[in-house]
N, C-alpha and C positions, 0 to 999 in steps of 0.2 A: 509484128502482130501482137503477140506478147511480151508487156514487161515487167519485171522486175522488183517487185516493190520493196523498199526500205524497212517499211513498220514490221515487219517481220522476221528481220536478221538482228541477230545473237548481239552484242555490244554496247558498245556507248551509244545514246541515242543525240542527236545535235537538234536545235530548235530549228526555225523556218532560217533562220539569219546564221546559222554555221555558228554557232557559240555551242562552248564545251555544257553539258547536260547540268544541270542545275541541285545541289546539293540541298537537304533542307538544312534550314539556320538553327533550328532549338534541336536537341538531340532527343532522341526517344526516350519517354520518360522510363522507367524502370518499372515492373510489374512490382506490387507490393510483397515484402516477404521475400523478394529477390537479392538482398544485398547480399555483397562480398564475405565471407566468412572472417577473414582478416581484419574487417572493419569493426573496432566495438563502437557498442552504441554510447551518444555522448550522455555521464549525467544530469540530469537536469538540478539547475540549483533549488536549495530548500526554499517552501514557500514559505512566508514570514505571516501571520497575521499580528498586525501594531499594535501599539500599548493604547491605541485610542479606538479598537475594536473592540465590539463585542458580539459573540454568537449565541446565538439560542439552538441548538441541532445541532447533530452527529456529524461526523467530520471520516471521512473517509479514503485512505491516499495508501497505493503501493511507495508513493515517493518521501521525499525528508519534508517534516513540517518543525517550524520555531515558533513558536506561539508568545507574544506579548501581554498580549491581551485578556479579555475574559470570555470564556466556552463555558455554555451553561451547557453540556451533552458529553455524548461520547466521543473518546477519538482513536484513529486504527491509524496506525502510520508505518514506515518501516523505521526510522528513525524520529525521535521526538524529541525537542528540546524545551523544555518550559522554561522561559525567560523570569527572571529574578520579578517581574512588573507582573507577572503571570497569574490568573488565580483560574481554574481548571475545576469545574464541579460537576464531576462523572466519571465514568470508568475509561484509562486508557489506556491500550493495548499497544506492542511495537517492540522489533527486534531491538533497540539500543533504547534508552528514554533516561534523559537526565534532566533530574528535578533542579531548577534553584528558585522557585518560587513557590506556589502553593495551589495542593490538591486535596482537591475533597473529593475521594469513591476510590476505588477499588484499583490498585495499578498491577497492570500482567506485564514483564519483558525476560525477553533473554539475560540481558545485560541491564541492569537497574542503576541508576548511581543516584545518591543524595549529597548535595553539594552541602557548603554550611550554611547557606542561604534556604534552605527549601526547607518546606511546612508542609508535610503530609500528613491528611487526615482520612485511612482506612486501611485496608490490607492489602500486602504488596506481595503477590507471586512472581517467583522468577530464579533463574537456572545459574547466574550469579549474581549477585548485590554489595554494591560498597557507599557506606554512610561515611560522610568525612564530620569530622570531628564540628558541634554546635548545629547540626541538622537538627529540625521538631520532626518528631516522629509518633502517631499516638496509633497504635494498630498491630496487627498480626501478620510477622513475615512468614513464607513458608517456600521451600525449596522445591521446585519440580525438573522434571527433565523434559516438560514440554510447555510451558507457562501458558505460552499461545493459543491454548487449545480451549474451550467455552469453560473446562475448569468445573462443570454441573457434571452432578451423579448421574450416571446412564436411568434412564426412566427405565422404572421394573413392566415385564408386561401386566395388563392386568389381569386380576387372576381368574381360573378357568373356573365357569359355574358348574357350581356340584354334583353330582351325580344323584339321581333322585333317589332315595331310600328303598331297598328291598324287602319286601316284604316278606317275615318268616312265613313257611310252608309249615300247616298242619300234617 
């Protein structure tokens, strides 16, 4: 009277034709932010821009940048290399940065190096610096323990309006 039915017990389930249950083929993608702790991440090679480039605007990278070419702006990098072809007109910031060509503005790093090929024109902050011997250099160096940092005087607040005058009592 009553039976049985299959779809409902615990196991491996078989198709209509008795073959073993069907596995998926691509495996399940991995939720983001879920990787292996073991795993580092790979880094990415420096971006190069060539000696037959040129930019007008700011330049902005956590990653390594090599620069050939000509950047009319600024540049943030963590690493920077200005190539011997290089000419660089703006301020550039970054944890390592080694000149061998030429800049004009303002250079911030940790680590500064001037090769004997570089032409720097302006002021160079930074927490070590080494000039190798026939480097142009025309500017002001100055040593900080944070270079990276905007390097501007804290804005004063403004100041509080006056208290209005008392008038002497007869």
């Amino acid at each position: 009277m009553f039976s049985k039915s299959r779809i409902n017990e615990p196991g491996p389930k078989t198709g209509a034709d008795g073959d073993k249950p069907k596995t998926p083929e691509v495996p399940m993608p991995r939720p983001m932010g879920d990787t292996p702790p073991t795993a580092p991440r790979p880094k990415a090679p420096p971006s190069v821009l060539s000696s037959d480039l040129t930019i007008v605007g700011n330049l902005r990278t956590t990653g390594d940048v090599q620069v050939e070419g000509i950047v009319e702006g600024d540049i943030r990098a963590h690493l920077l290399t200005v190539g011997e072809s290089a000419t660089i007109k703006g301020e550039i910031v970054a944890d390592d940065i080694v000149v061998n060509g030429r800049v004009v503005g303002r250079v911030r790093g940790l680590k500064v190096r001037l090769t004997s090929s570089a032409r720097v024109e302006g002021d160079i902050v930074h927490k070590t610096i080494a000039i190798e011997s026939g480097a142009h250099f025309e500017g002001s160096v100055q040593r900080q323990e944070d270079p990276l940092s905007n390097g501007a005087p804290p804005k004063l607040a403004p100041p509080a309006p006056a208290a209005p005058a008392a008038k002497p009592e007869d």
